[in-house]
N, C-alpha and C positions, 0 to 999 in steps of 0.2 A: 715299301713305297719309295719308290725314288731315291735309290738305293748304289747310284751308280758310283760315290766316293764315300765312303762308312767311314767314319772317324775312329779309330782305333783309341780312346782315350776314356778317362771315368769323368770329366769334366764335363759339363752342360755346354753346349753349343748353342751361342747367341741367334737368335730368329733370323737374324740378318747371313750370320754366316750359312746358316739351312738353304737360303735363293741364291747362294754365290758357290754352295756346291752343285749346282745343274748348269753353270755358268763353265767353271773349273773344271770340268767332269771330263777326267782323262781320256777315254775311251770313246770321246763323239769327236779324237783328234789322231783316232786309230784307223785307218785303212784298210781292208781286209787285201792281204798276197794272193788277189784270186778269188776266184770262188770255191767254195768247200766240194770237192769231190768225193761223195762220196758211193761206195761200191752200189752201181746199179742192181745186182741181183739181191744183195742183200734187203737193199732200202725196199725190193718190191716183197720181198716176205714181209718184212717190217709192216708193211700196209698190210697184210692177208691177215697179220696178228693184230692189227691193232683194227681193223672191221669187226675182228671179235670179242676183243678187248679193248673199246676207246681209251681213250686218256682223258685221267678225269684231276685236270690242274687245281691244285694248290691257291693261285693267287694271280690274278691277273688284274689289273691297277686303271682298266679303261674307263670304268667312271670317272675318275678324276681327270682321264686326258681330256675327256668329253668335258667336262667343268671347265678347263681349263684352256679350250682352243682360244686362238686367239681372236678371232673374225665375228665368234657367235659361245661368248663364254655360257656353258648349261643348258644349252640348246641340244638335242640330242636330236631331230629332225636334219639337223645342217650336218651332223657328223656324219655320213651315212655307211654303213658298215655294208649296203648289198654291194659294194664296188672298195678298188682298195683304198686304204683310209692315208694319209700321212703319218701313222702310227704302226705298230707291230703288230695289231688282232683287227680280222674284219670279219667277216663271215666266209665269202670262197677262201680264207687262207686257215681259218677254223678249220673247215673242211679236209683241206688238202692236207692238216694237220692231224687230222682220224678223231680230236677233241667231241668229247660225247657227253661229258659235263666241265661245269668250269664253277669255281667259288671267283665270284666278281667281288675284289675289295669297293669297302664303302669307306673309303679311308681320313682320315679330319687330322689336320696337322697338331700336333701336342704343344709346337712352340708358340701357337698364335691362342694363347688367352683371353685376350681382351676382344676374339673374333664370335665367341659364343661357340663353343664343342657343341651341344647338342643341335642348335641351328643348323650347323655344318653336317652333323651327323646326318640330321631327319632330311637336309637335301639331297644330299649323295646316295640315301636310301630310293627317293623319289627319283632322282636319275637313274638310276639302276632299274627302279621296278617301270621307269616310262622306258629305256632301251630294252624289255625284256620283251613289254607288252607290243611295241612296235614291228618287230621281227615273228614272223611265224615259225623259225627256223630252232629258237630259242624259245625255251619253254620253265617258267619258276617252277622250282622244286625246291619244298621245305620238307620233304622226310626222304629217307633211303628208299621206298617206294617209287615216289614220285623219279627219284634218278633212275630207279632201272625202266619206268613207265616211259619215259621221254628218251631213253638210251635205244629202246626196244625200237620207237617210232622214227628214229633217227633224227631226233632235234637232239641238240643242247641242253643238256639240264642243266638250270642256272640258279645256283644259291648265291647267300650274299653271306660276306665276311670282312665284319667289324676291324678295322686295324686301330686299334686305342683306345683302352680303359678309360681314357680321360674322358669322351665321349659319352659316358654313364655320369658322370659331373659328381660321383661318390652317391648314387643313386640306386640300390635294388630292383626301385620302382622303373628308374629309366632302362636298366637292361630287360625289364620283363618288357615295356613295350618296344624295345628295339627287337626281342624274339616275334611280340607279336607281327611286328612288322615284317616279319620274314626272316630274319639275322640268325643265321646258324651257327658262324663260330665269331669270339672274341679273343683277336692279339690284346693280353691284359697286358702290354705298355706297347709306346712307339719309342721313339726316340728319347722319353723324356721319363723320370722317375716321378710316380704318383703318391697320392699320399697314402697310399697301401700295397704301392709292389715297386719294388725296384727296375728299373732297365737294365740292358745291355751297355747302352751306350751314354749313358748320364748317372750323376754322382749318386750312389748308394746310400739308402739313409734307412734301410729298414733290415738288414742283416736279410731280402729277400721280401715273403709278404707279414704283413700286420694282422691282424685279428680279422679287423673287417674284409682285409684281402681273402682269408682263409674263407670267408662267407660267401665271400662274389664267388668265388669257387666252389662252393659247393648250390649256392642256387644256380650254377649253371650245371650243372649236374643234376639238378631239380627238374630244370625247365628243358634238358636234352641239346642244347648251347655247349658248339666243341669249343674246349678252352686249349688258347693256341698261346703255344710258349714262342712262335719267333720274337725276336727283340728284349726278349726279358734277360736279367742276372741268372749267370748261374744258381746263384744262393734261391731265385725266384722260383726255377725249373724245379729245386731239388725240394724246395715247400710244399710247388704245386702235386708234385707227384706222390709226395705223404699224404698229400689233402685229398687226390679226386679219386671217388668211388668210377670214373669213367676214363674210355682211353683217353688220350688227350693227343694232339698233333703239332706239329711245328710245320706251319703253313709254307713257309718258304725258306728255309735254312741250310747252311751244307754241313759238313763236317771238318772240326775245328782240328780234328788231328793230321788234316791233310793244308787247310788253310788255314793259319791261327788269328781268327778275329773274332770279336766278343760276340757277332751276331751266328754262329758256328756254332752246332753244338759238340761238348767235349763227348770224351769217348765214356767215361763214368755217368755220362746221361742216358748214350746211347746201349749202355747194356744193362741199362732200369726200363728199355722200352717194353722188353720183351715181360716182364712182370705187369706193367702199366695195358699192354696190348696195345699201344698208338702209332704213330707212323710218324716218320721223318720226313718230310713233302722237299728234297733237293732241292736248292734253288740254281737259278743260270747266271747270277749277278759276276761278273765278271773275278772282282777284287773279291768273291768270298770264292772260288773255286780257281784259283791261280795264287802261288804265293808270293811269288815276285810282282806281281801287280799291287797286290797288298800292301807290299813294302814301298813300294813304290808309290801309292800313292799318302802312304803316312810319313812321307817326304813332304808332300806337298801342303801339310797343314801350317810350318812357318806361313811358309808365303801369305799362302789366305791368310790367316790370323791376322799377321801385321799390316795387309790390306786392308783387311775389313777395320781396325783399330785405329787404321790412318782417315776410315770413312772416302776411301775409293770407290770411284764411278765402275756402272758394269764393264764400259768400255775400256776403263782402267785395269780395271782386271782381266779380260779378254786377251787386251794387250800383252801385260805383265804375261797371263799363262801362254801364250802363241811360242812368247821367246824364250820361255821353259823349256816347252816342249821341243822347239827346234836342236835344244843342245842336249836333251833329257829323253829321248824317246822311251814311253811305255811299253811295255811289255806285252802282250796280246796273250787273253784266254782265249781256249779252244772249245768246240765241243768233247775232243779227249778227255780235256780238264772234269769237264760234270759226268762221265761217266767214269771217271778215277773216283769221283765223291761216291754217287751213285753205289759202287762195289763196295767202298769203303762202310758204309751205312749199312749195307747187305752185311756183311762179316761182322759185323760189331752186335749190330740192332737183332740180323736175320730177317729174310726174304721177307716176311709177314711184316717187315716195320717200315718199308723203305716204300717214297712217291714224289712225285713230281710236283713242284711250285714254281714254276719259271718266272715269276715275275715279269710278265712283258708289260711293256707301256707304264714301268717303276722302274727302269733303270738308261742307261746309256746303249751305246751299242752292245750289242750281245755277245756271246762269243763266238766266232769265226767256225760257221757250222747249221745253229741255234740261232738265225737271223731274226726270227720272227714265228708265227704260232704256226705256219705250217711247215716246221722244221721237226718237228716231234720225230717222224720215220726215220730221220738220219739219227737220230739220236740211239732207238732202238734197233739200227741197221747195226751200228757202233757195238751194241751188248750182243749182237749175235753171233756176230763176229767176234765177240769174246766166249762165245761160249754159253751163253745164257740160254735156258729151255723157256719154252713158251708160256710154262705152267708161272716162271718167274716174273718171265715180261706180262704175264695177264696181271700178277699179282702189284708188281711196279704200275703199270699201268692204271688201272682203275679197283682192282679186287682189295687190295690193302685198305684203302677210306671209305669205300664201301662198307666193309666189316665193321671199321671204324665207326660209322655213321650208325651204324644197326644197333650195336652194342652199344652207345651213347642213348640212342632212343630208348632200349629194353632197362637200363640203369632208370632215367626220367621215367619209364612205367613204373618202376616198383617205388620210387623215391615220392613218387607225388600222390600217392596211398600213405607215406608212413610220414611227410609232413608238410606245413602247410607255406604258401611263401612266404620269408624271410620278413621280418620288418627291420633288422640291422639297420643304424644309423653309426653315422661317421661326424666329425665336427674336422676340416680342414687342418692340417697343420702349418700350414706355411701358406 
C-alpha cells in the first residue's frame, strides 16, 4: 500500500514521516521518454492468451483511493469506475487489461493507533463490498469456485485482502469475523512490527513470529484465510513456512536477488516455495524492481528525516524535494525491469510459484510500460518475446493462485473436522 518510497531501514518510521513519503515520492517527478512502444503483434497474442487465461492480480489498493479522494472522502458513488477515474484502475481499463479476478486490498494504516484498526478495517471492508455490489461488471467471490464462476461469465471476480495483522487488534475472534466478512487473505504486518510477528520494515523484536503468531497462522489455515508474507521479516516468512499446513502467497513482492530491499523476497525463500506449493504475486512498485531507484531513493531518507525533525511544512518539503530533484534526477523503472523479476522468480521458485501483484493505486508512477491496469498485454507481450509458452503465461497469469486458492480451501476441509476454533489469547506487550 502506498509503496512508492520503501524505507530501506530496521527502525520504525514516525506516522508523520509515513504522509511525507507521498509527498517526496520520486517517481510522481519522473516523466516517461515517450510512450512505451511496444511490439504490436506481439501485444495482440498477448490478448488471445490472456481471453483464455485472465490475469488474476495480486493487490490493487482502490479502496483506499476511493477513501481517500479528496472532494467526497468514502464515498464510492462519486468515484465512478464506469469512465476513467484520476487513479490507475477503472473498469474499461480493467478490461482492456484482460483482468478476470482482482484481490481488492482493505488496507488500515499500522502507524495510526490511536485511529481505531478495526474501525478502519470494518470500513474499508464496507467500501469494498459497496464498490463490488455497485458495478454488475464485478462480481464477490469468496472461494476458488466462485473465481472461475464469474471468470467463465466474464465479470471480475473480486475478493478482498487484508493488508495488517494489526487490524485483528491481537483478536482470533476479530480475524474469524473479518473471514466472515468476506476476507480471503491476511498481510500478517504492514509497515509496523506487532506484538506477535516481526515486519520487513520496522525494528524486530520477536526473532520472526511468537507463540500466539504461530496460531493466527494456523487458524487461518483452519478458516481457509491465505496467509500473505509481503511486508514481513525474513525471520517472519521462514516461521511462517515451518507453521502453515497451506500454500501460502506473497501478494505483492518482487525478488530481492535482483532488487535488495527488505520488502523483496530472498532467494532461500524462494526455493522453499516449491515445498510450501504458494506463489510469489511480482509486484510493479518501481524502487522494488529497479536497483538504482533503490538506491536512489535511500539517499533521500536524510532529507526527510531532518525535515520532518525540524517539523517542516508540506510545502516546505515540496520545496526542499523539487530542488533535489532538479540536481538529482531519479532513475526510471521499466516494464523490462518486472519481467527480469518475473523470470527471475520462475528459476528460482519454478513456473508453478510465480504471479502478478501490481499494486496499482498503492504506489507513484508506475513503470514506464505498466501505466496503469490496462497495461497487463504489454507485459505478457514482453514474456513472449522472451520466449515464454502459453502454458507458462496461463500459469503467471491466473492458474498459479488458483491452485493456490483450491488447496488452501481442501487444507480448511480437513482441518475444521480435526479442530475446533482457536480460543488463544494474547496480553499486549508494549
Amino acid at each position: 500500500m502506498h509503496e512508492s518510497n520503501p524505507v530501506r531501514t530496521a527502525r520504525r518510521i514516525p506516522a508523520i514521516a509515513i504522509c511525507l513519503v507521498a509527498i517526496l515520492s520520486p517517481m510522481e517527478a519522473v516523466g516517461q521518454d515517450g510512450a512505451y512502444q511496444a511490439d504490436a503483434e506481439a501485444v495482440e497474442r498477448a490478448r488471445e492468451i490472456l481471453d483464455r487465461h485472465p490475469v488474476f492480480d495480486g493487490h490493487n489498493d482502490l479502496p483506499w483511493e476511493i477513501r481517500m479522494q479528496e472532494d467526497a472522502p468514502m464515498d464510492v458513488d462519486s468515484y465512478d469506475l464506469s469512465t476513467r477515474t484520476p487513479g490507475q484502475t477503472d473498469l474499461p481499463r480493467l478490461q482492456q487489461g484482460g483482468v478476470g479476478a482482482q484481490f481488492w486490498s482493505v488496507y488500515v494504516p499500522g502507524e495510526y493507533a490511536d485511529s481505531g484498526f478495526a474501525r478502519i478495517q470494518l470500513e474499508q471492508i464496507e467500501i469494498a463490498l459497496r464498490m463490488i455490489e455497485k458495478y454488475p461488471e464485478l462480481e464477490l467471490a469468496l472461494s476458488v469456485r466462485d473465481v472461475e464462476h464469474a471468470m467463465a461469465q466474464g465479470r471480475i471476480a473480486s475478493l478482498l485482502g487484508a493488508e495488517g495483522g494489526h487490524a485483528i487488534e491481537n483478536s482470533l475472534g476479530a480475524l474469524r469475523a473479518y473471514y466472515a466478512l468476506g476476507v480471503r487473505y491476511l498481510t500478517l504486518t504492514h509497515n509496523v512490527t506487532l506484538d506477535w510477528a516481526d515486519a520487513a520494515q520496522d525494528e524486530a523484536r520477536h526473532d520472526g513470529l511468537t507463540s500466539f503468531g504461530e496460531e493466527v497462522v494456523r487458524e487461518m489455515n483452519r478458516l481457509g484465510m491465505l496467509v500473505d508474507l509481503s511486508h514481513v521479516s525474513l525471520a517472519t516468512m521462514s516461521d511462517v513456512l515451518d507453521v502453515s499446513e497451506a500454500p501460502v502467497i506473497f501478494s505483492h513482492s518482487s525478488a530481492r536477488g535482483l532488487t535488495d530491499v527488505p520488502r523483496n523476497v530472498p532467494d532461500l525463500i524462494l526455493a522453499r516455495m516449491s515445498d510450501n506449493g504458494g506463489v510469489v504475486m511480482v509486484t510493479f512498485v518501481p524502487s522494488f524492481v529497479n536497483q538504482e531507484l533503490a538506491d536512489w531513493e535511500e539517499r533521500l531518507i536524510p532529507l526527510r528525516d531532518s525535515m520532518s525533525a525540524a517539523g517542516a511544512s508540506k510545502s516546505e518539503m515540496r520545496a526542499a524535494w523539487e530542488a533535489y530533484q532538479k540536481e538529482n534526477r531519479p532513475p526510471v523503472a521499466t516494464l523490462a525491469d518486472v519481467a527480469d523479476h518475473i523470470e527471475y522468480v520462475r528459476d528460482v521458485a519454478g513456473a508453478d510459484h510465480v504471479g502478478i501483484g501490481g499494486d496499482y493505486d498503492g504506489m507513484g508512477m508506475p513503470p514506464v510500460g505498466l501505466d496503469d491496469v490496462a497495461a497487463y498485454p504489454n507485459l505478457f507481450a514482453e514474456l513472449l518475446d522472451r520466449g515464454w509458452t502459453e502454458e507458462d503465461l496461463g500459469k503467471l497469469a491466473s492458474e498459479n493462485i488458483l491452485r493456490v486458492l483450491g488447496e488452501a480451501e481442501a487444507v480448511s476441509k480437513r482441518l475444521r473436522t480435526e479442530a475446533r476454533p482457536s480460543t488463544a489469547t494474547m496480553v499486549p506487550t508494549s
